[in-house]
Backbone as a chain_set.jsonl record, in Angstrom:
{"seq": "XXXXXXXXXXXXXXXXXXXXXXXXXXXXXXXXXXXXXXXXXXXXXXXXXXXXXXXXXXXXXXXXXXXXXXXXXXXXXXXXXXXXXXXXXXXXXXXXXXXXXXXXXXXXXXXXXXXXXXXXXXXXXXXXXXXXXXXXXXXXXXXXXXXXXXXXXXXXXXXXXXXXXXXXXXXXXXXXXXXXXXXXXXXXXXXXXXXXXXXXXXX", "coords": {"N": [[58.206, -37.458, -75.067], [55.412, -36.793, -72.881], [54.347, -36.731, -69.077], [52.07, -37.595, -69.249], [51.125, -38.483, -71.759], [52.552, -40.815, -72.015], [51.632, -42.627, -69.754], [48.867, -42.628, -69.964], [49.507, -43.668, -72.349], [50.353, -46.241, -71.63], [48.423, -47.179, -69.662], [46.292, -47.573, -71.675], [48.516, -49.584, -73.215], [48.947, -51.823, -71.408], [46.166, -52.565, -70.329], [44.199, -52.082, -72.332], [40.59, -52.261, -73.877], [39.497, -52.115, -71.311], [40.792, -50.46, -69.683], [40.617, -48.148, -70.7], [37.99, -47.934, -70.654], [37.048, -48.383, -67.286], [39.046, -45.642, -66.566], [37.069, -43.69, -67.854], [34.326, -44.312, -66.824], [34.977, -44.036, -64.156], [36.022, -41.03, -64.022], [34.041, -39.515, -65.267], [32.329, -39.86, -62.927], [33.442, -37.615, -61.468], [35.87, -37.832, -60.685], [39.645, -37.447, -60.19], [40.496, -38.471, -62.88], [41.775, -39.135, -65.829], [40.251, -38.726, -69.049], [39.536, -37.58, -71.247], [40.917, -37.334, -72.496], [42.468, -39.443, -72.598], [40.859, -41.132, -74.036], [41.436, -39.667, -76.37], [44.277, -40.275, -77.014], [44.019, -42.989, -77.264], [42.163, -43.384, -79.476], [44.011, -42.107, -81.206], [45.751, -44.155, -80.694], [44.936, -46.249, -81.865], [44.304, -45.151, -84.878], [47.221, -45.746, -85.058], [47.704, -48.472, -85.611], [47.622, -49.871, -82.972], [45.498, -50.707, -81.065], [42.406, -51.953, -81.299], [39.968, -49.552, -82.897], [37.757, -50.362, -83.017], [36.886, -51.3, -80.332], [38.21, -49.343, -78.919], [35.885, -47.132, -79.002], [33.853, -48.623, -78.503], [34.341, -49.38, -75.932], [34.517, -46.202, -74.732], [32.014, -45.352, -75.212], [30.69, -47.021, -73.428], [31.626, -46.517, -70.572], [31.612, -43.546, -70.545], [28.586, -43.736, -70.806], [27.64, -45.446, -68.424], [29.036, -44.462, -66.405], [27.929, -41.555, -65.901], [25.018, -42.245, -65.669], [25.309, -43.399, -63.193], [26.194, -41.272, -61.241], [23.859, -39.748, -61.914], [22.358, -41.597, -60.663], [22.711, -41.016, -57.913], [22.846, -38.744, -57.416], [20.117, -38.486, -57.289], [19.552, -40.135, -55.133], [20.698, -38.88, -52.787], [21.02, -35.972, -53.183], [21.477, -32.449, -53.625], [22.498, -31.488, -51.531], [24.299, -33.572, -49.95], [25.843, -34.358, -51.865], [27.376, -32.287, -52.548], [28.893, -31.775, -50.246], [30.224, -33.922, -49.21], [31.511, -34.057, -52.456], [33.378, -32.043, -52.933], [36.049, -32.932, -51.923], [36.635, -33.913, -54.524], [36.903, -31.65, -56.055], [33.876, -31.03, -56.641], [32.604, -28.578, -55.627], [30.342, -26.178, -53.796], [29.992, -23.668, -55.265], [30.667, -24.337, -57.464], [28.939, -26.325, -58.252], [26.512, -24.69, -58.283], [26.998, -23.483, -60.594], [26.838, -25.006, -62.452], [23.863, -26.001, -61.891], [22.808, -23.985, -63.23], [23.018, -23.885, -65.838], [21.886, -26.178, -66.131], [19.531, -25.858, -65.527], [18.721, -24.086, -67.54], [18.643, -25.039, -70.464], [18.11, -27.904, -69.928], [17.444, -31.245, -71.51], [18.939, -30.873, -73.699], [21.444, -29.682, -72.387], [22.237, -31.392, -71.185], [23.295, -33.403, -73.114], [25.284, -31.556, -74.856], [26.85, -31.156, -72.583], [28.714, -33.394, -72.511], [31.564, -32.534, -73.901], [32.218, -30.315, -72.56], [34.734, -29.519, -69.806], [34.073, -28.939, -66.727], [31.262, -29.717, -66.87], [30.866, -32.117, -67.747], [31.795, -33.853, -65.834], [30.077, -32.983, -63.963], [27.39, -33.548, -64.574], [25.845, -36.05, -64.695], [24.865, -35.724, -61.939], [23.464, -33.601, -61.372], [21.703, -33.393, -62.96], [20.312, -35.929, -62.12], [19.8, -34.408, -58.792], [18.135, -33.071, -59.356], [15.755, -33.931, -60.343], [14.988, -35.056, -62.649], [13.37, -36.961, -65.278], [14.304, -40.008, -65.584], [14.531, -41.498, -68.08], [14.446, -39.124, -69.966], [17.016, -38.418, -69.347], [18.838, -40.693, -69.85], [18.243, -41.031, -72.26], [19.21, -38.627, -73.305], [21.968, -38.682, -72.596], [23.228, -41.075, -73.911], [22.891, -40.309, -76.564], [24.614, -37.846, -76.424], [26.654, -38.909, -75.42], [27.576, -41.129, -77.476], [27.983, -39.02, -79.397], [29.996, -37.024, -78.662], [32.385, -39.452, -78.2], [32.357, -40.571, -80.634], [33.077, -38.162, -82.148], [35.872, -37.279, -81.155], [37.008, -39.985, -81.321], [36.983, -40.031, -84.563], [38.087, -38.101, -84.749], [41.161, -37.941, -83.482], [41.549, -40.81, -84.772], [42.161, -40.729, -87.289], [44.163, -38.389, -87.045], [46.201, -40.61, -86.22], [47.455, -41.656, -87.945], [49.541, -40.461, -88.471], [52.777, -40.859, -87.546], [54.041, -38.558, -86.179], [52.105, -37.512, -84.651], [51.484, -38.185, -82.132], [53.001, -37.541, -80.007], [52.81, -35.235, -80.72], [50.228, -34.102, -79.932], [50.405, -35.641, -76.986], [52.138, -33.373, -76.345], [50.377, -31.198, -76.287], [47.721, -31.657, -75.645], [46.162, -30.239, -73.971], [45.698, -27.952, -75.183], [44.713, -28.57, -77.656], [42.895, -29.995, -77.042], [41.248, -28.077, -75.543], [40.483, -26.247, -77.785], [39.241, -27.545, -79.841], [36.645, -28.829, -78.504], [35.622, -25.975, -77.688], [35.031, -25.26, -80.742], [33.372, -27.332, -80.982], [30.587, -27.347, -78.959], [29.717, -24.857, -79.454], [29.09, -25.311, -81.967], [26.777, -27.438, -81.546], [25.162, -25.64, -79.639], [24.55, -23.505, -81.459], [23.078, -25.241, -82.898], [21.184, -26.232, -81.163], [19.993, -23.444, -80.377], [18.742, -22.706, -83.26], [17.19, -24.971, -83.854], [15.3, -24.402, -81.325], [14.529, -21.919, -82.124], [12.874, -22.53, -84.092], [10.979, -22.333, -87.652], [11.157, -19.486, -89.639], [8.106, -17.081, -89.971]], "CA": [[56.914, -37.796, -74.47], [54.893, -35.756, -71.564], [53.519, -38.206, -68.359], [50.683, -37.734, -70.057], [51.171, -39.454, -73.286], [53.106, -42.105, -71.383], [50.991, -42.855, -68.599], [48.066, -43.106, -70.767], [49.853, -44.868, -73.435], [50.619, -47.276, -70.638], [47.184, -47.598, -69.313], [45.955, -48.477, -72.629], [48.881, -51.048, -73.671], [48.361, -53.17, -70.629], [44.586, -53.086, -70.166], [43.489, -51.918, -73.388], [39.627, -51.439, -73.38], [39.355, -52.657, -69.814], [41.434, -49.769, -68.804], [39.767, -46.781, -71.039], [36.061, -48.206, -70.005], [37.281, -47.788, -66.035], [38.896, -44.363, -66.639], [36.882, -43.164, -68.78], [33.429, -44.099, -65.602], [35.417, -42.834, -62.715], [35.979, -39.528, -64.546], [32.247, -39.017, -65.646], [31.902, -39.443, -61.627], [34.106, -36.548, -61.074], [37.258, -37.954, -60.233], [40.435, -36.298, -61.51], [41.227, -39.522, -63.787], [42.185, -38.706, -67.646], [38.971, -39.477, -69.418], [38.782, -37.197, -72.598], [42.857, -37.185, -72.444], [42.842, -41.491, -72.692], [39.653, -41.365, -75.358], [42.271, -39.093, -77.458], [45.149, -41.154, -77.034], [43.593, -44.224, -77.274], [42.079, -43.476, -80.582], [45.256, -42.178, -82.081], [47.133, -45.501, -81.426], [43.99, -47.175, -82.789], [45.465, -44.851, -85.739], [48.86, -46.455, -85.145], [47.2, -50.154, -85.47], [47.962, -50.933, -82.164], [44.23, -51.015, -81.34], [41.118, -51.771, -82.248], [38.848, -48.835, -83.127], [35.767, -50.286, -82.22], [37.124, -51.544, -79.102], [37.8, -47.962, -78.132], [34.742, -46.61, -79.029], [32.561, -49.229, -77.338], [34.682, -49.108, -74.379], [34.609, -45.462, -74.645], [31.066, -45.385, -74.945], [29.864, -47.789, -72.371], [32.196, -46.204, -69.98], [30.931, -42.839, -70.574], [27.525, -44.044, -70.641], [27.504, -46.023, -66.785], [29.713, -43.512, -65.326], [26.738, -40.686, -65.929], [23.852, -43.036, -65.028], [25.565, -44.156, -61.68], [25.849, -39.97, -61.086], [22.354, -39.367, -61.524], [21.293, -42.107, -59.493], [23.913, -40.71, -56.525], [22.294, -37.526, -56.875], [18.649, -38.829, -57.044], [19.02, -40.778, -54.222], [21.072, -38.035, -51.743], [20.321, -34.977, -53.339], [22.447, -31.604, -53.864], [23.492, -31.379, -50.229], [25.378, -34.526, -49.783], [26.605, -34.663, -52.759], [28.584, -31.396, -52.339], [29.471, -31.857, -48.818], [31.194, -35.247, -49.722], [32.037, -34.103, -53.061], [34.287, -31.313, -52.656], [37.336, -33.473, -51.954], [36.723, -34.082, -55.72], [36.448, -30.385, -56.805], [32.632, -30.756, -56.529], [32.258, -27.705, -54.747], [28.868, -25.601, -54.048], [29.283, -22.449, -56.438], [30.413, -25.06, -59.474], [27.563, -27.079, -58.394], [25.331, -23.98, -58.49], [26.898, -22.563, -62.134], [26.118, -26.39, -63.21], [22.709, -25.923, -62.482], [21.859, -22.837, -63.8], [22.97, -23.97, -66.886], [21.072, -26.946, -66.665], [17.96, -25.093, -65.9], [18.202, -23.302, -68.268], [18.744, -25.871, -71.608], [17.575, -29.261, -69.973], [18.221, -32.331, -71.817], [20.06, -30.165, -74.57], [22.912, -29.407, -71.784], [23.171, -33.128, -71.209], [24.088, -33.64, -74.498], [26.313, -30.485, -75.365], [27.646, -31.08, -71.593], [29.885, -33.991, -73.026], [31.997, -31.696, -74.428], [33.178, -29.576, -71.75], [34.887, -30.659, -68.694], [33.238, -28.958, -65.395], [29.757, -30.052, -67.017], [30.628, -33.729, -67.89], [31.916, -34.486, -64.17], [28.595, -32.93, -62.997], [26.259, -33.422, -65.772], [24.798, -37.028, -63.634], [24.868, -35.828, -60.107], [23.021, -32.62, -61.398], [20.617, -34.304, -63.233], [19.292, -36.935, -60.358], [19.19, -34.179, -57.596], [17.565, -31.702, -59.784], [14.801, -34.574, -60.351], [15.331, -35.115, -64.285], [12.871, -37.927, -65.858], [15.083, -40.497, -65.787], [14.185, -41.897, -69.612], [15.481, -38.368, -70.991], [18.198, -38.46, -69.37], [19.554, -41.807, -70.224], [18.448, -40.657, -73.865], [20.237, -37.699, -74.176], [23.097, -39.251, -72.686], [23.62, -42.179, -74.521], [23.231, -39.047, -77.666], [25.567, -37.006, -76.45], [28.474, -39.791, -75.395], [27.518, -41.188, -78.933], [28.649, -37.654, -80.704], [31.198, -37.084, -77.828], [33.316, -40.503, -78.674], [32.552, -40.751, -82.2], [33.603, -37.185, -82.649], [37.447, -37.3, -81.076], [37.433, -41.167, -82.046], [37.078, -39.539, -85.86], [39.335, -37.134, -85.125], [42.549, -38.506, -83.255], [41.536, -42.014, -85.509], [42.74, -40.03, -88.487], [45.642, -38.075, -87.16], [46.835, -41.592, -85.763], [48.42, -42.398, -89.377], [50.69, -39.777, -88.908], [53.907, -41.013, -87.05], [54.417, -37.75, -85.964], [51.036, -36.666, -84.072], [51.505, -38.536, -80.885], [54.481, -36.77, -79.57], [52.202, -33.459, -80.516], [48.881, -34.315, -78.956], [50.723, -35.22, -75.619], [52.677, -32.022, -75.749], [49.694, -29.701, -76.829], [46.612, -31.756, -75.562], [45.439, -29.562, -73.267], [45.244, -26.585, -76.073], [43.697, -28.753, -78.915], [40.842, -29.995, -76.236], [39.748, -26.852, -75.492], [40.007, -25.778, -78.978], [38.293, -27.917, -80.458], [35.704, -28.692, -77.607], [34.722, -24.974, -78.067], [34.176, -25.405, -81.392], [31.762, -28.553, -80.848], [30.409, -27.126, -78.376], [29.448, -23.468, -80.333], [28.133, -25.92, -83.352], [25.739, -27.919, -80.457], [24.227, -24.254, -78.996], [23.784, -22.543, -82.167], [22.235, -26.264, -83.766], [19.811, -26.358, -80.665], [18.977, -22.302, -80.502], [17.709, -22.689, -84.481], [15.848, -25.821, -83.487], [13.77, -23.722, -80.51], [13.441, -20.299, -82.675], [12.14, -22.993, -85.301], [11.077, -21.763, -88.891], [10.472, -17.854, -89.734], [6.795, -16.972, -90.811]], "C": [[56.775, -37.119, -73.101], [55.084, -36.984, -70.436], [52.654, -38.043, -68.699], [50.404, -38.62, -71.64], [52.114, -40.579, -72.11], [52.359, -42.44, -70.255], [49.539, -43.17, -69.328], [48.339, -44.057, -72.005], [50.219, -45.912, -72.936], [49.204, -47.567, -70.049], [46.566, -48.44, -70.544], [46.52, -50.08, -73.209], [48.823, -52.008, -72.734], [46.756, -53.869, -70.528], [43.676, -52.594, -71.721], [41.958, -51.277, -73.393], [39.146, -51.263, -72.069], [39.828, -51.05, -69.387], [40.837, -47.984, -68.728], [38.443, -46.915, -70.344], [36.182, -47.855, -68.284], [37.583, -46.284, -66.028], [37.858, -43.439, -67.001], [34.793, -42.93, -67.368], [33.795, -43.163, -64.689], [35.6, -41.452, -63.128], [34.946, -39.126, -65.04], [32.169, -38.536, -64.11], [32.481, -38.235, -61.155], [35.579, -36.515, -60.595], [38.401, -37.74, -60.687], [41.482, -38.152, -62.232], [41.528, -38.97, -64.84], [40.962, -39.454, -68.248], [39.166, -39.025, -70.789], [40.899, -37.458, -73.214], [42.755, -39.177, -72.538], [41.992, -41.709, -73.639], [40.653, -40.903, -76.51], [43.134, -40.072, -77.644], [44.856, -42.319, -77.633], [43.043, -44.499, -78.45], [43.083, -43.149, -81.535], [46.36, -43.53, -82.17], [46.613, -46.482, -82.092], [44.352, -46.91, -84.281], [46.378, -45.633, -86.241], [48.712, -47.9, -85.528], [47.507, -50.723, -84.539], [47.046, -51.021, -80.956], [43.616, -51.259, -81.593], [39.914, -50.128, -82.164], [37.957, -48.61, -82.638], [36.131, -51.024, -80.56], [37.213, -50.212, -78.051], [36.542, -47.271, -77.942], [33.785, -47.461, -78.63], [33.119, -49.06, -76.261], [34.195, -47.709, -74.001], [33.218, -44.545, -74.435], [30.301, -45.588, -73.893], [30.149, -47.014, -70.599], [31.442, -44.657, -69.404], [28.988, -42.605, -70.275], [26.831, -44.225, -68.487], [28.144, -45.226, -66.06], [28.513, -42.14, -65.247], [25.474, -41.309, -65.357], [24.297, -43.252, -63.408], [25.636, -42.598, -60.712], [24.88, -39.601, -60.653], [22.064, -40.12, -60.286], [21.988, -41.93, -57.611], [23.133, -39.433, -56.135], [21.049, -37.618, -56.753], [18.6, -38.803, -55.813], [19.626, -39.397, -52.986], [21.122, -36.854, -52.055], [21.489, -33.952, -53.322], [23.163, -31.367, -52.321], [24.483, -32.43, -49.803], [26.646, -34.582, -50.832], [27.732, -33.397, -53.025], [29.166, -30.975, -50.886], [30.48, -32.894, -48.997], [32.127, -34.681, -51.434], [33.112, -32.944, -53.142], [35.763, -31.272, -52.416], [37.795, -33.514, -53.276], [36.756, -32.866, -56.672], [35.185, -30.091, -57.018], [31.895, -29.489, -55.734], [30.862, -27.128, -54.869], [28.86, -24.593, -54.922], [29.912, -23.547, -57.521], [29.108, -25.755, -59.415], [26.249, -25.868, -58.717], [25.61, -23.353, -60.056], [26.699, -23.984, -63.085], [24.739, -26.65, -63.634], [21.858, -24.88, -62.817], [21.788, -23.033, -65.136], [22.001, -25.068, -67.529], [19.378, -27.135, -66.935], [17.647, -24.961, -66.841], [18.046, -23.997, -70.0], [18.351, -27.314, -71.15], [18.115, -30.444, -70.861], [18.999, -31.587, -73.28], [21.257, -30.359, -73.35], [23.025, -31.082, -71.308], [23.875, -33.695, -72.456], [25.41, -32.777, -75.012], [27.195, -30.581, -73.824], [29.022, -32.211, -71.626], [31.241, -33.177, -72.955], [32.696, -29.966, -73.821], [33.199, -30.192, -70.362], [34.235, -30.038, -67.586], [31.991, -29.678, -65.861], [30.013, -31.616, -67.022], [31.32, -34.361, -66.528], [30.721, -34.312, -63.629], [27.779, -32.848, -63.325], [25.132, -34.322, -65.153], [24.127, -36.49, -62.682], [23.858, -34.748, -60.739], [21.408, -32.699, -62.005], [19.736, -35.08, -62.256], [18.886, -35.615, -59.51], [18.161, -33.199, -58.376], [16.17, -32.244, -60.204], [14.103, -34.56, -61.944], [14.86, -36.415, -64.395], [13.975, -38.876, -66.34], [15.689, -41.467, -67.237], [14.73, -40.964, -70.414], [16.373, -38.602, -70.288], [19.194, -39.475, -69.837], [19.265, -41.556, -71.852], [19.327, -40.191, -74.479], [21.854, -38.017, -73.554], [23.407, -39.912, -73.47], [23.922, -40.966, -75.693], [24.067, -38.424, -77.153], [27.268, -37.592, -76.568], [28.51, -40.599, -76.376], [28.703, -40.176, -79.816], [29.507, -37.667, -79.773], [32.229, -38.097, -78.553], [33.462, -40.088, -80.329], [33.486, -38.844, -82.529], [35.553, -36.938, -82.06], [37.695, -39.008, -81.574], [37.827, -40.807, -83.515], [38.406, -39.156, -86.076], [40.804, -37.838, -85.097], [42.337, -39.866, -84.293], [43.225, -41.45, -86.875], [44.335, -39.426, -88.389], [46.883, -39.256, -86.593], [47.905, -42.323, -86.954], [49.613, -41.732, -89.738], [51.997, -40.809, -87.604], [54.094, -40.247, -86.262], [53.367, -37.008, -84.521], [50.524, -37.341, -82.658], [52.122, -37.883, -79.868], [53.558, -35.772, -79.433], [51.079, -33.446, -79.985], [49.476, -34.581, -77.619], [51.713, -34.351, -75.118], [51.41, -31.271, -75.601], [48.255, -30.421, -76.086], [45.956, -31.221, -74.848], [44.796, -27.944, -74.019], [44.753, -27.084, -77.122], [42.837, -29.364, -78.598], [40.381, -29.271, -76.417], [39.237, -25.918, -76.748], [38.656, -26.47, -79.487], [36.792, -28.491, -79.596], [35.171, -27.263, -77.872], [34.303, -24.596, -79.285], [33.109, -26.246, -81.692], [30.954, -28.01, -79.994], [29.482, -25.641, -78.786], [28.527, -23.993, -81.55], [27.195, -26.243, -82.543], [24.681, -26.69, -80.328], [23.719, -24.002, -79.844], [22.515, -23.831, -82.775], [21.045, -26.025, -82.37], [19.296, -24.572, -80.544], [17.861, -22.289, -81.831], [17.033, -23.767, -83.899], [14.382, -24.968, -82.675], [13.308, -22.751, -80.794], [12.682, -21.253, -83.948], [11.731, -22.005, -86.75], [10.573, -20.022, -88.802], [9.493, -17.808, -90.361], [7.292, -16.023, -92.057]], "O": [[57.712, -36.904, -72.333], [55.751, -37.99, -70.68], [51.992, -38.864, -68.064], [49.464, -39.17, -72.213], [51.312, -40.831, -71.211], [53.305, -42.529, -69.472], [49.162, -44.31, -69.058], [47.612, -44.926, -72.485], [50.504, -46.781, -73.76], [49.067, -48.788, -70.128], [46.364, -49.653, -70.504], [45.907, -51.108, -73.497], [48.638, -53.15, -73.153], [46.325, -55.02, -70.601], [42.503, -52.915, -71.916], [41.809, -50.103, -73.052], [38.431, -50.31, -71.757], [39.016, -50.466, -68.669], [40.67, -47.132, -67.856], [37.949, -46.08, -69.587], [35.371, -47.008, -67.908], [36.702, -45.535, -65.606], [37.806, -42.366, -66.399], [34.238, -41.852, -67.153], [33.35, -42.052, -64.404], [35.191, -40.646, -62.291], [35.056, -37.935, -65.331], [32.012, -37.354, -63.805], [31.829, -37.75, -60.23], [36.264, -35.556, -60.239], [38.376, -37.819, -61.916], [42.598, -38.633, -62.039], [41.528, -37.763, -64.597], [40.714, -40.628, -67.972], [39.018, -39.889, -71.654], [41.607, -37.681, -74.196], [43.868, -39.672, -72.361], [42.331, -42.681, -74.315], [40.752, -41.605, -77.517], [42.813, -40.88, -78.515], [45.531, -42.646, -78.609], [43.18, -45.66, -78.836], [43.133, -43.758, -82.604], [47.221, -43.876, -82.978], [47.203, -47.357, -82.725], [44.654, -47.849, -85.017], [46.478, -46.115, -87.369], [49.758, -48.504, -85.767], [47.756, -51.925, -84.633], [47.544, -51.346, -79.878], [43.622, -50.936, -82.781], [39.174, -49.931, -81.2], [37.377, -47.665, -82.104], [35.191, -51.1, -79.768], [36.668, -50.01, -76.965], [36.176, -46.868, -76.839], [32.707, -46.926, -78.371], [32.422, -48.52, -75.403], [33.46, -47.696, -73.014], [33.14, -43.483, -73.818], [29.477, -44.811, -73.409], [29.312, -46.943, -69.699], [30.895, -44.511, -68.311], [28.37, -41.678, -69.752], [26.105, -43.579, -67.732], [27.82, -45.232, -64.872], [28.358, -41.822, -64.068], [24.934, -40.67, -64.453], [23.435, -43.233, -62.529], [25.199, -42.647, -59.563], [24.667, -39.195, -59.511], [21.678, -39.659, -59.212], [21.751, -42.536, -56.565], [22.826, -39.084, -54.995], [20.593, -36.754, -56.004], [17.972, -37.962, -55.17], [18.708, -38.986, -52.277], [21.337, -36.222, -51.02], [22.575, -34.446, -53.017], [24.354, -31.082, -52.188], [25.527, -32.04, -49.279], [27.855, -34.762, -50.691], [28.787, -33.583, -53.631], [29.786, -29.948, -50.61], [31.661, -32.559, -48.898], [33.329, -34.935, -51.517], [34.026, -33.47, -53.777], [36.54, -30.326, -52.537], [38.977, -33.275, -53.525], [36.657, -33.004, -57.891], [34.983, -29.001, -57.554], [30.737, -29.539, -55.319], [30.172, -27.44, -55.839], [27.787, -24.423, -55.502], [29.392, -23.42, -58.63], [28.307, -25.778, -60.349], [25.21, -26.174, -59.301], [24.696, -22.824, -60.688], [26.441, -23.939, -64.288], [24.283, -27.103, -64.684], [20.631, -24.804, -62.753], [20.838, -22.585, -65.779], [21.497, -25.114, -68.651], [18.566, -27.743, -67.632], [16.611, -25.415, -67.327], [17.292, -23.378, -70.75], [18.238, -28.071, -72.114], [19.34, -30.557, -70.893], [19.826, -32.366, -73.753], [22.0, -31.327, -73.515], [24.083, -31.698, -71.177], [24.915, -34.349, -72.532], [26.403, -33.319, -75.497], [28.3, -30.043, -73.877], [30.069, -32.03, -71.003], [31.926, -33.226, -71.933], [33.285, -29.016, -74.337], [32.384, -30.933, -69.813], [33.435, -30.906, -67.236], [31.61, -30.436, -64.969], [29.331, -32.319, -66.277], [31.217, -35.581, -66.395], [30.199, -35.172, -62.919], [26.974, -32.14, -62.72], [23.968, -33.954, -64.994], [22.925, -36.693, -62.513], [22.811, -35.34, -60.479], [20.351, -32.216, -61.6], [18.647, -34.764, -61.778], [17.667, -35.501, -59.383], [17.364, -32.579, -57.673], [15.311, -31.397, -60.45], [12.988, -34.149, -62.267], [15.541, -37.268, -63.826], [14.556, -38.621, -67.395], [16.807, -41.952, -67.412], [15.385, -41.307, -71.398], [16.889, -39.546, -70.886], [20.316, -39.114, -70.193], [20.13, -41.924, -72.647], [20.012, -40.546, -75.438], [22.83, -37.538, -74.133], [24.216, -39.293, -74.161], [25.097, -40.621, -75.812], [24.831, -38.474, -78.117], [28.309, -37.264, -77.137], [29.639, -41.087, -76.442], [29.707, -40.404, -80.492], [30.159, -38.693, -79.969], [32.909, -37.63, -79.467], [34.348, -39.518, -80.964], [34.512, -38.738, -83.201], [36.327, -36.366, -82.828], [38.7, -39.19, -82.261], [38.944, -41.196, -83.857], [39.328, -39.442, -86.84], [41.474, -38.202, -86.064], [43.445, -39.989, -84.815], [44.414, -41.676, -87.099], [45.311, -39.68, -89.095], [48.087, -39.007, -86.52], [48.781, -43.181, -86.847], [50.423, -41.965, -90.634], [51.374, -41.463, -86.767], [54.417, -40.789, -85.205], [53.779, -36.231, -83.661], [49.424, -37.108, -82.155], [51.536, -37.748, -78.794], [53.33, -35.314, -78.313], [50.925, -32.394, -79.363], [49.118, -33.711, -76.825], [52.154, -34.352, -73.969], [51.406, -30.586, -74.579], [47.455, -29.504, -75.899], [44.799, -31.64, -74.895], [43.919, -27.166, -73.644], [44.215, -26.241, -77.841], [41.894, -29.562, -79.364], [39.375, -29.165, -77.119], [38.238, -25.207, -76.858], [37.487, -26.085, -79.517], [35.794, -28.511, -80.316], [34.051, -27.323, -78.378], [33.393, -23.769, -79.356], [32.16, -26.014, -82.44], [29.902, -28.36, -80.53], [28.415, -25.547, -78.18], [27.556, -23.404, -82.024], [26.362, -25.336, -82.547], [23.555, -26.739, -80.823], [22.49, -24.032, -79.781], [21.351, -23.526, -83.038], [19.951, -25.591, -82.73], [18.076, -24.433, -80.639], [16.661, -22.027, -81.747], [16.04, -23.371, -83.291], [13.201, -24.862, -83.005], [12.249, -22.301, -80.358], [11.937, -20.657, -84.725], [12.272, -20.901, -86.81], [9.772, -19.536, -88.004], [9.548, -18.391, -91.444], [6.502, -15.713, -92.949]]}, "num_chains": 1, "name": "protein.A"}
């Protein structure tokens, strides 16, 4: 075992959802907690039966959910200059904050949704949102949709490889190379599913 599989497999067996639903906020906000790294885990020991399932995935949800809302309304209320003057201790710096919102220019409540799914965007997916002065109705939409497919989609996954015996040990050796794998393929399905949506049908 890494400190990563033990340190998360220890967060979970004491506090259970209590512990994912905290991580899982403070790391939406930007803070270097284990968020997508304790959602994995946490559904593979649900796997193991020494979880509940839906305990992860509502925690994992709700968590995800209020940690993005409390973002926005940080960046609503104080706007892109505070929030990267103060945030910067956090890795919030001004050129990620500016390649955050070019992207978010440029796809709108699509990149709140597909921003799940990779990590600079889902630390600064809220804050970027509020200062950038984002209708606060989509955004809580396409959130809730995105940390929907987000959870449910590694809940699925690690759920499944949780029956192996074997695939604990190898997710906290390797989890940092079968995130970004498979994050860039969710992530590649998302883009191309919303480009056909906006070229819509061929005459």
């Amino acid at each position: 075992m890494n400190w990563i599989e033990v340190n998360i497999s220890a967060l979970i067996h004491h506090y259970g959802g209590v512990g994912l639903f905290v991580s899982l906020t403070l790391e939406t906000l930007g803070l270097p907690l284990p968020g997508e790294s304790a959602l994995i885990i946490a559904a593979t020991l649900a796997g193991a039966g020494k979880i509940s399932i839906w305990v992860v995935a509502v925690s994992a949800w709700c968590g995800a959910v209020l940690g993005d809302n409390i973002a926005y309304f940080i960046g609503r209320r104080y706007g892109r200059s505070v929030v990267t003057r103060y945030g910067a201790r956090f890795g919030i710096t001004t050129s990620r904050y500016a390649r955050v919102e070019a992207v978010f220019a440029r796809f709108g409540p699509a990149m709140v949704i597909a921003a799940r799914f990779v990590v600079l965007l889902r630390q600064m997916n809220g804050l970027v949102a509020g200062s950038a002065g984002m209708h606060w109705a989509a955004f809580v939409l396409s959130n809730m949709l995105g940390a929907a497919l987000w959870v449910g989609f590694w809940t699925t996954l690690a759920y499944q490889f949780g029956h192996s015996a074997d695939v604990l040990p190898f997710i906290g050796r390797h989890i940092g190379m079968v995130a970004s794998a498979l994050m860039a393929l969710a992530l590649m399905g998302l883009l191309v599913g919303y480009w056909r949506m906006r070229a819509g049908p061929k005459p």
